[in-house]
C-alpha positions as CSV (number, residue, x, y, z in Angstrom):
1,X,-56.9,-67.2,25.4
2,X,-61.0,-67.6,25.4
3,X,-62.2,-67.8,21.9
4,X,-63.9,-65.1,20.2
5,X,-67.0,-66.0,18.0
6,X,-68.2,-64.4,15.3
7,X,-72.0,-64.4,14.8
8,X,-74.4,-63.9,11.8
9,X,-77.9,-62.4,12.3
10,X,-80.7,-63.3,10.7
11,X,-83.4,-60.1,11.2
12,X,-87.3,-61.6,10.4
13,X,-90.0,-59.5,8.8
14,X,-93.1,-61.0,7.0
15,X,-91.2,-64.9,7.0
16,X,-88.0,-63.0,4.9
17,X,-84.4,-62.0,6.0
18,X,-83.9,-57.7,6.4
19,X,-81.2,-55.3,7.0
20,X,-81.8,-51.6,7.6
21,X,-80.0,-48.5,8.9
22,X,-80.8,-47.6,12.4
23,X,-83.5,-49.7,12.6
24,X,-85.1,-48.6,9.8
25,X,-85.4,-48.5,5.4
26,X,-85.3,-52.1,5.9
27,X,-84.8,-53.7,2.9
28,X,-85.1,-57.6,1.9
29,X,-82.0,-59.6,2.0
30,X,-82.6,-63.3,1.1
31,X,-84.0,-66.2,2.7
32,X,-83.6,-67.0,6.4
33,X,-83.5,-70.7,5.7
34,X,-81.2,-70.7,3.2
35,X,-78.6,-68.1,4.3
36,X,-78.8,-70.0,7.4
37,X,-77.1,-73.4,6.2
38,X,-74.7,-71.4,4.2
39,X,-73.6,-69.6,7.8
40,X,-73.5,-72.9,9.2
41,X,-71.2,-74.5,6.5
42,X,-68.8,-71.7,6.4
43,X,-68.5,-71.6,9.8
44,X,-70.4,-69.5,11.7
45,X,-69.9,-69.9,15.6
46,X,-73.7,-69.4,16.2
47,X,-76.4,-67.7,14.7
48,X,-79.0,-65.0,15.8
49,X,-82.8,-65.3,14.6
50,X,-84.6,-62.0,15.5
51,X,-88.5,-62.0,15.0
52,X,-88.1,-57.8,14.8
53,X,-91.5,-57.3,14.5
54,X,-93.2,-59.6,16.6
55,X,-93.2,-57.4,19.9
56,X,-95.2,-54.8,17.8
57,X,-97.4,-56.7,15.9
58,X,-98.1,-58.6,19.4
59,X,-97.7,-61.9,18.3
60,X,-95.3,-64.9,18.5
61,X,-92.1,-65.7,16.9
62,X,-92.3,-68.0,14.0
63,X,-92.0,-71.3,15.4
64,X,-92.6,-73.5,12.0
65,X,-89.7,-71.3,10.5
66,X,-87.5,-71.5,13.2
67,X,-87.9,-75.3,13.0
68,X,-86.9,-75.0,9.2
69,X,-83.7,-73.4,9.8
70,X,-83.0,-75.5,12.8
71,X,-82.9,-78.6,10.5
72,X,-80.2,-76.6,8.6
73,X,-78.0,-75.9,11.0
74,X,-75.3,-77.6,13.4
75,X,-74.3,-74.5,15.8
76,X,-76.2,-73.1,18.3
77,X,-78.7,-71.0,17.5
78,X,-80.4,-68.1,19.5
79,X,-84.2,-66.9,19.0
80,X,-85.7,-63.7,19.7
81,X,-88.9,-62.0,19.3
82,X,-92.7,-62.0,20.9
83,X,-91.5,-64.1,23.8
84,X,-93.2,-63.5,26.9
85,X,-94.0,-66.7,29.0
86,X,-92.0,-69.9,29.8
87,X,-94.5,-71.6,27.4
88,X,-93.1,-69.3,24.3
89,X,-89.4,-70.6,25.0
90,X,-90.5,-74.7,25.5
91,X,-92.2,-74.4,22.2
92,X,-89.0,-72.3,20.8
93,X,-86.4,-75.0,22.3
94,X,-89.0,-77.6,20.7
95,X,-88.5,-76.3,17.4
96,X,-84.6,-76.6,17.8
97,X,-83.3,-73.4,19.2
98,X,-80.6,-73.4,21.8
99,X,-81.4,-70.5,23.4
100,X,-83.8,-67.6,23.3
101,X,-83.6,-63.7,23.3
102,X,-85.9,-61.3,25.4
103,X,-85.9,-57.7,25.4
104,X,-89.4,-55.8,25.7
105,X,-91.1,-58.5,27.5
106,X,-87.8,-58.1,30.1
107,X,-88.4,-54.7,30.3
108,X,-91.8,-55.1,30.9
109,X,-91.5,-57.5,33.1
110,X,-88.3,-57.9,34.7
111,X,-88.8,-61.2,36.6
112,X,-89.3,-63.2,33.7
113,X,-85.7,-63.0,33.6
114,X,-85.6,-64.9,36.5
115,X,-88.2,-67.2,36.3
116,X,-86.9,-68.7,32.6
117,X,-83.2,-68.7,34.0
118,X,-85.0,-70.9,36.6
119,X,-86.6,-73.1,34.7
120,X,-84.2,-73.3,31.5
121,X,-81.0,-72.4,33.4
122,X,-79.1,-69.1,32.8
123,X,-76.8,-70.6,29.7
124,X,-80.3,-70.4,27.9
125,X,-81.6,-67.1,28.4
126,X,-79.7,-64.0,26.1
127,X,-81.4,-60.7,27.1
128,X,-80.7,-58.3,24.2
129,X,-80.6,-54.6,24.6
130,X,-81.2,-52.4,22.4
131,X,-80.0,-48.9,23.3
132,X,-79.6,-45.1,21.7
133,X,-77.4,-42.4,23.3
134,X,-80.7,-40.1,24.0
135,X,-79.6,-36.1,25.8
136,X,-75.9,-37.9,27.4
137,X,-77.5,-40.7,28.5
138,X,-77.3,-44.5,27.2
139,X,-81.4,-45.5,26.7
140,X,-82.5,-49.0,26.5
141,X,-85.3,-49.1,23.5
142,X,-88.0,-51.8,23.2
143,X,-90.4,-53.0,20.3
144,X,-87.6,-53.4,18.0
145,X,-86.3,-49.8,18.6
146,X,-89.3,-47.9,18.0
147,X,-90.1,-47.1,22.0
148,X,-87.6,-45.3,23.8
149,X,-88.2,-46.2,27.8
150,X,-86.9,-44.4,30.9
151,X,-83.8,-47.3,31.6
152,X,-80.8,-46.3,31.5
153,X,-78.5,-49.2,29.5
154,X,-75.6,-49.5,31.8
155,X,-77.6,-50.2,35.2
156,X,-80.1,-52.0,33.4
157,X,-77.3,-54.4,32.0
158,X,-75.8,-55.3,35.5
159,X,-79.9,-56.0,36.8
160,X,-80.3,-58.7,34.6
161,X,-77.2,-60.2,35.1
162,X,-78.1,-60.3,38.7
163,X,-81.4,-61.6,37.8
164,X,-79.7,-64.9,35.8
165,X,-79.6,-63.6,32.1
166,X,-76.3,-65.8,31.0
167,X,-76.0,-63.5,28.3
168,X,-76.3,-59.6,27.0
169,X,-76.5,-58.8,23.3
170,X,-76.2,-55.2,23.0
171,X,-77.0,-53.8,20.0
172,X,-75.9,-49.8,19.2
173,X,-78.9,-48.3,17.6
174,X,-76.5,-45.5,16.7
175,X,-74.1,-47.5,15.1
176,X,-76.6,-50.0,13.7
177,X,-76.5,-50.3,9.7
178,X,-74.1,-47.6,9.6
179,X,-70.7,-49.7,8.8
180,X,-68.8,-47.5,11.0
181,X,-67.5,-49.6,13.3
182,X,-69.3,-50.9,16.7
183,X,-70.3,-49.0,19.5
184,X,-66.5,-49.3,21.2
185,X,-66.5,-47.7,24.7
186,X,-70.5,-48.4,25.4
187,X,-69.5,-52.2,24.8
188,X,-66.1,-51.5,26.8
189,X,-67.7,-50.5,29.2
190,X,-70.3,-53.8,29.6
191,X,-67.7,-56.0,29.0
192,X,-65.0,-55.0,32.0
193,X,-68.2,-54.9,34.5
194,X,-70.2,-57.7,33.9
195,X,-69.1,-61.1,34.7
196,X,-71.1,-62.7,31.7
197,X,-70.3,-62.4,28.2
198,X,-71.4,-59.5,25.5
199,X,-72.1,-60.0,22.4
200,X,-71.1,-56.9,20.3
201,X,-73.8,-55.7,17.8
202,X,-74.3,-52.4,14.8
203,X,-71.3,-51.4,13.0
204,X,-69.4,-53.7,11.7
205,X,-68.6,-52.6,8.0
206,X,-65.1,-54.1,8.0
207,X,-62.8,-56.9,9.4
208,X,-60.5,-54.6,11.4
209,X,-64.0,-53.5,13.2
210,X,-64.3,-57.2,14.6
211,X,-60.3,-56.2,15.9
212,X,-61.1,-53.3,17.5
213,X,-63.7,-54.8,19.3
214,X,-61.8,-58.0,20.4
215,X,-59.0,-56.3,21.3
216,X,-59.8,-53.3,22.9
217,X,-62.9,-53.9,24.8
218,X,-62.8,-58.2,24.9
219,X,-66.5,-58.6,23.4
220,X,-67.0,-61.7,23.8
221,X,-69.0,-62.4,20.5
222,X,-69.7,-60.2,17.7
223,X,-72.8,-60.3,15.8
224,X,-73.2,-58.7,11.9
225,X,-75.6,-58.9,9.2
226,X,-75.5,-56.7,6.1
227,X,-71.7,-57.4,5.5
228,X,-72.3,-61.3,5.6
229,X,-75.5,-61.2,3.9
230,X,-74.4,-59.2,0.9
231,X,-71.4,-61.2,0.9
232,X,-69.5,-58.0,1.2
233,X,-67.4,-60.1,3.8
234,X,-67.0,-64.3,4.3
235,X,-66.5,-65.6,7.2
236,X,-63.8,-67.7,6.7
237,X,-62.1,-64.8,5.4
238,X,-62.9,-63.1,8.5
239,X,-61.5,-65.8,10.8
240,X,-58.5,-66.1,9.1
241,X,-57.9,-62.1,9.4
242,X,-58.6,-62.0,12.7
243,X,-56.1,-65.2,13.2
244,X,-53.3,-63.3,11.4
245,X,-53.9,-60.4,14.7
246,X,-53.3,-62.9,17.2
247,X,-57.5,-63.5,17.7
248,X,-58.4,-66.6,18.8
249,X,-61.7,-68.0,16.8
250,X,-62.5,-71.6,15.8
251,X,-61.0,-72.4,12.5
């Protein structure tokens, strides 16, 4: 049985850590560096840094603070935000990421998908997706959710796998913030038809959230943020849960 890994994320506004509901009411929930090395020691599988308004504000990701939480860590650790060029992810994998995160400036520009898989091979490029259920239709949002586009998630999804993404992070921007669980069958239905891994993300308020989306739909990774943040769940608490249902996770 693969192993399931459970993944914090840090969300970046102004140089500080933030959780809101749906993508918005954002509110500030500690510092990136620190919560970073506590992930790390309590054993975090990876972590997820998200520049969320970088896209918008049309400028780069944070480089110098990426480097300070890279000297923190010891897992691998994924960056997203602002990039848009294969210079943006040498001077991200530089400053110690491991891999790096495009959504708007895929959208925008969908061969960039394949020119950094190209150039940094596909295990480094994660293309996150960030989509609303808009009129019966699954809708892939940019600019950290605040632009709906014309894509539709599903068919999007399988394009950039073709194109060499090595990774999707979905992220339900119904489900985001909300506690209520993750976005089941949307994810369900990524997981059973692409041949590269999901990461599950917006929900998770619980531990037997993570179960339902091992179980049922075989995420690959799922990602979280309030509940770890506010310490409302550990995550060696978690990983011990999940190891009592017969789900795999390094211990």
């Amino acid at each position: 049985m693969l192993t399931k890994r459970i993944i914090p994320c840090l969300d970046i506004k102004d140089g500080k850590t933030v959780k809101g509901i749906n993508f918005v009411d954002l509110r500030d929930a500690g510092d990136p560096v620190e919560l970073a090395q506590i992930y790390s020691e309590q054993g975090a599988d990876e972590l997820v840094f998200l520049d969320i308004t970088a896209t918008v504000e049309k400028r780069k990701t944070l480089v110098e603070l990426v480097r300070r939480v890279a000297q923190k860590i010891n897992i691998p650790f994924t960056v997203g935000g602002g990039i848009s060029s294969k210079e943006d992810v040498s001077a991200l994998l530089n400053a110690g990421a491991d891999k790096i995160s495009i959504n708007s400036s895929a959208v925008r520009n969908p061969e960039l998908v394949n020119i950094l898989a190209n150039e940094f091979g596909s295990q480094c490029v994660v293309v996150a997706i960030d989509s609303r259920y808009v009129n019966g239709e699954h809708i892939v949002h940019v600019k950290g959710g605040r632009e709906a586009t014309s894509i539709k998630t599903i068919p999007w999804a399988h394009e950039v796998e073709e194109r060499g993404a090595g990774e999707i992070l979905l992220t339900s921007m119904d489900h985001d913030g909300t506690k209520n669980g993750f976005a089941i069958e949307l994810t369900g239905t990524l997981t059973k038809s692409l041949n590269i891994p999901v990461i599950a993300s917006g929900g998770a308020g619980n531990m037997e959230h993570f179960v339902e989306i091992f179980k049922n739909n075989d995420a690959d990774a799922a990602l979280a943020a309030s509940i770890f943040h506010f310490k409302e769940i550990g995550i060696p608490d978690l990983k011990n849960f999940l190891k009592g249902k017969n789900i795999t996770t390094r211990i």
